[in-house]
N, C-alpha and C positions, 0 to 999 in steps of 0.2 A: 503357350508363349512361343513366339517362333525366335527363331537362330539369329542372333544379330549381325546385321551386317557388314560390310568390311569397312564403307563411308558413306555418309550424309550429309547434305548442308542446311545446315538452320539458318533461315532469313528470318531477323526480327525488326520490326515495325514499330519504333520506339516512340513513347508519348509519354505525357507527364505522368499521367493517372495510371495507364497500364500499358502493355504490350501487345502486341502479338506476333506470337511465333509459327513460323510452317517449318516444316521437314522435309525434303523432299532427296531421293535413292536418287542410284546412278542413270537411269532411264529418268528423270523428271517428275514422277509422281510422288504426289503427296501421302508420306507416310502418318506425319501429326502437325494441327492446326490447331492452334488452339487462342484465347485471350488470357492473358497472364496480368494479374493488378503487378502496381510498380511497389513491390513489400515482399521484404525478404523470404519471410517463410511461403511467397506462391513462387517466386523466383526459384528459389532453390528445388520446389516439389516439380515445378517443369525441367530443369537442370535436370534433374534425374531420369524424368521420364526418358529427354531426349539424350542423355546419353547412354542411356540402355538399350536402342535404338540401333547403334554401331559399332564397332571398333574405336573409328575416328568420327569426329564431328567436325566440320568447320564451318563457325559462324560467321556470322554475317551483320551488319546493324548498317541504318539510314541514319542515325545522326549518334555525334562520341562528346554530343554533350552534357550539360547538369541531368536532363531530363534520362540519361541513359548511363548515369556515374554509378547506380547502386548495382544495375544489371551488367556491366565491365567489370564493375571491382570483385564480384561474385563470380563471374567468369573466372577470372585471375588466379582468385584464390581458388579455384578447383584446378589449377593447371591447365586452363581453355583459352587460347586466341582469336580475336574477333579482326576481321576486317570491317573497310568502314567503307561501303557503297555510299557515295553522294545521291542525293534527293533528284537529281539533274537526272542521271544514269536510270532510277529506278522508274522516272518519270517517261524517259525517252523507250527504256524499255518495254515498260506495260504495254505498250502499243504492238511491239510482238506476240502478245497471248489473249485468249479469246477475252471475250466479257468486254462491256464500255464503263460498269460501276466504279467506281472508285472508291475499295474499302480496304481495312486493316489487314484483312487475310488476304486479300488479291494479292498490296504490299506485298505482304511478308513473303506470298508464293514467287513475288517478281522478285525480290531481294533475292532469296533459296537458289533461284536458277539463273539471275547473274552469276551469283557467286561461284555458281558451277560452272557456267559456263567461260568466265574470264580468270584468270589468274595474276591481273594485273593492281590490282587495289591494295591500299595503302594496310598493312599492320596496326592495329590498335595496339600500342603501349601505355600499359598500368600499372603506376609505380607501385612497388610492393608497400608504401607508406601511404597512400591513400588509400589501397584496399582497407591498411589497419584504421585510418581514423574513418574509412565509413564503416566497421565494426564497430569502435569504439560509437560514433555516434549513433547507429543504431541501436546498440544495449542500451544507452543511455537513454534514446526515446522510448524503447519498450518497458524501462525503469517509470518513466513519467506517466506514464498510460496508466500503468498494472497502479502507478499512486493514486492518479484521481480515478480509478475505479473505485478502489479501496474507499477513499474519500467517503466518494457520493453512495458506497453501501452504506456504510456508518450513518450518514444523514438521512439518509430512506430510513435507516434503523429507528433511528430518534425521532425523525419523525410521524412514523406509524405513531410511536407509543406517544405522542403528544396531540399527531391530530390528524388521523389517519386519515380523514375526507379528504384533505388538501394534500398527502403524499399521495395518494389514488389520481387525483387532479395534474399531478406537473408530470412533466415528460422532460427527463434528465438528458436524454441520450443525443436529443437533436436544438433544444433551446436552451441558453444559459439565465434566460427571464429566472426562472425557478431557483436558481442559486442564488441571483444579484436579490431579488425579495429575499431570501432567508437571511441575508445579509444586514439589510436594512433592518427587517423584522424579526424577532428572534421569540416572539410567544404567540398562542392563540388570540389572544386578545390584541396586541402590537396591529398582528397581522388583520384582524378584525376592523 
């Protein structure tokens, strides 16, 4: 493991579904690139990585809003401030660095070396009361989850011992067909 350095800048590339983050040292290379889903426990495992990284970190993000509340208020709560590079900026930018694709990681590498490069962009503030209710409503969803797993083991359960060709048959994980039938149908024969 090498020596951490004194500062870095995290440009993230924020989307509904997931992220992506660069890193990049005081010369402009890229130290970590990566695609992060928008769900806490991958948020916080990149959080780590990147700042084991530095001393100091400062981020950076394209957009401070819904799609980017759980990755701010995570921020917040580890004592991290994010500036808010506008899409305008990061757009006019790219055109400074090589490549013509237009992807997540280029992003994230054009947001990293704005943010280094300019010292003028606005502060992300996160009130300490939204951090808590998107804690609170995350346990809550991971409460709802761990239920209907729980749930649909119980019903796999019962229904091997009732009529195991037709548990063999449904796919719980991606279609809800399989539960609305057991619903309606509650015996071999019903379902017959």
């Amino acid at each position: 493991m090498s020596e951490p350095r004194a500062r870095v800048w995290a440009g993230i590339d924020a989307g509904k579904s997931h992220h992506w983050a660069a890193v990049v040292d005081e010369t402009g290379a890229t130290l970590w690139s990566k695609k992060i889903d928008n769900d806490e426990s991958a948020i916080l495992t990149a959080l780590g990585e990147i700042l084991d990284l530095a001393d100091k970190v400062s981020w950076a993000v394209d957009i401070c809003g819904t799609s980017s509340a759980l990755l701010l208020a995570l921020l917040a709560a580890h004592g991290q401030q994010a500036v808010y590079v506008p899409g305008r900026t990061v757009n006019r930018m790219s055109g400074a660095y090589r490549g013509e694709a237009k992807t997540d990681a280029r992003d994230a590498y054009v947001i990293a070396e704005t943010a280094r490069h300019r010292r003028d962009f606005v502060t992300i503030d996160v009130p300490a009361q939204l951090a808590a209710d998107l804690a609170l409503l995350t346990a809550h969803r991971t409460d709802l989850v761990a239920d209907r797993v729980r749930m649909i083991n119980r019903l796999r359960d019962v229904l091997t011992g009732v009529f195991p060709a037709l548990e063999r048959a449904f796919d719980y994980s991606s279609h809800k067909g399989a539960l609305i039938l057991l619903t309606g149908y509650q015996t071999p024969a019903a379902i017959r």
